[in-house]
N, C-alpha and C positions, 0 to 999 in steps of 0.2 A: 336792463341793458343800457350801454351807457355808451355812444359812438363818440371820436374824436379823431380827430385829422393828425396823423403821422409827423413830426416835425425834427426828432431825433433819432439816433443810430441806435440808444438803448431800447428805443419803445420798440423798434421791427425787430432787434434780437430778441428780445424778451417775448416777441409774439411768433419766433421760430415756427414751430409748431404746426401755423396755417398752413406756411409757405411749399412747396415740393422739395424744397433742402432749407436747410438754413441758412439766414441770411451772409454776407459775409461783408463785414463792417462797409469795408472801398465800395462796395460796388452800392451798401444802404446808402452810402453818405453820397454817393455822385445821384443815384435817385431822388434823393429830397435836394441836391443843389441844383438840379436842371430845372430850367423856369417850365411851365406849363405842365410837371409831374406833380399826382394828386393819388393822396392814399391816407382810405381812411378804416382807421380800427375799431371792432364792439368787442366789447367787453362784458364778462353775464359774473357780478360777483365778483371782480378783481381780477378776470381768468382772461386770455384772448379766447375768444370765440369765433372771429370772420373777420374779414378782410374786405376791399374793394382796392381796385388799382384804377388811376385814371390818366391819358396823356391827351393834352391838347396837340392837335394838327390845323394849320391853318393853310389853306388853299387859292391862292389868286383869284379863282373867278365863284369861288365857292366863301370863302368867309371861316370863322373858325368852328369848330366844332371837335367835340369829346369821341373818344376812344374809348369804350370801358375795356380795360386791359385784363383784369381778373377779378376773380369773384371766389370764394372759399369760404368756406362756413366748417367750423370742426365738428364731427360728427356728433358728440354727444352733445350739440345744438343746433341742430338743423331741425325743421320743420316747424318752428317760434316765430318765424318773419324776421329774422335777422338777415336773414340775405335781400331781403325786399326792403329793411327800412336801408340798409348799407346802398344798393342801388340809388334807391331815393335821393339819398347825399348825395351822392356823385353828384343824378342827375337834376336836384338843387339848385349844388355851385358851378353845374355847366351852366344852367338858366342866367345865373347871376354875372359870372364872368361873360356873357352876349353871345354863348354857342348858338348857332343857328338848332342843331342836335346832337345826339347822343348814337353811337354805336358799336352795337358788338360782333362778333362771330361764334357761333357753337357750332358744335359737332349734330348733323341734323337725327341721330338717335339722342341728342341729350334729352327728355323729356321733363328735368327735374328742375333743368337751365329755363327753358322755354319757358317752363310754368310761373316761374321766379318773375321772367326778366317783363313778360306780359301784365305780372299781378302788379309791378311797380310801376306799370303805365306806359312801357313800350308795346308797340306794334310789328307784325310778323311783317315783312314785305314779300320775300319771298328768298325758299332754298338759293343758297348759295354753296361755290367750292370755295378754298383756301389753299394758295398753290404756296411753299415754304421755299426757300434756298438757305439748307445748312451748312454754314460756314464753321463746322468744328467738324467735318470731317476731309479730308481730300476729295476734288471735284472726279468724277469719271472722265 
């Protein structure tokens, strides 16, 4: 397996595949232009295999700290620890860039997330909700 940090428009199309659609070139290339956007790709044999998304937020009275944004593994490689070394990265070059921490939000039936996000050395705090405002459809 072979991870590296995303840097061009061909590397996330050509890693289509992980994403929920594919990518689409404007919107790859304003991703890797915005400062504090981090994504990194594994590859098993020349192939994508998993993904990691990451966005720095920095807070006034809080300091900066990472967002793991997504996490994807392609099925015919999951359960190799490629989702747990890709975590790792992230949560690496959040140490390095002076993140105070690292975090995420899942769905609380993910059980396959959880397992993942624990074995790469996070901590459970406790259930959370996720309240969304969709802005692609008209408000009520």
């Amino acid at each position: 397996m072979d991870i590296t940090r995303a840097v061009t428009v061909p590397q996330l199309v050509a890693a289509g595949s992980l994403f929920d659609s594919p990518p689409r070139p404007e919107r790859a290339a304003y991703f890797l232009a915005a400062p504090g956007h981090h994504l990194y790709l594994a590859h098993v044999d020349d192939e994508p295999a998993g993904f990691v998304s990451g966005v720095e937020t920095v807070h006034p009275d809080k300091g900066r700290e990472m967002f793991l944004y997504e996490l994807a593994v392609a099925e015919p490689y999951r359960r190799r620890g490629i989702a747990r070394a890709l975590v790792r990265t992230l949560a690496d070059l959040a140490a390095e860039l002076g993140c105070y921490d690292m975090w995420v939000g899942l769905d609380l039936d993910n059980d396959a997330a959880l397992a993942t996000y624990l074995s790469a050395g996070g901590t459970q705090e406790s259930p959370c909700r996720v309240i969304t405002w969709d802005f692609t459809r008209p408000a009520d």
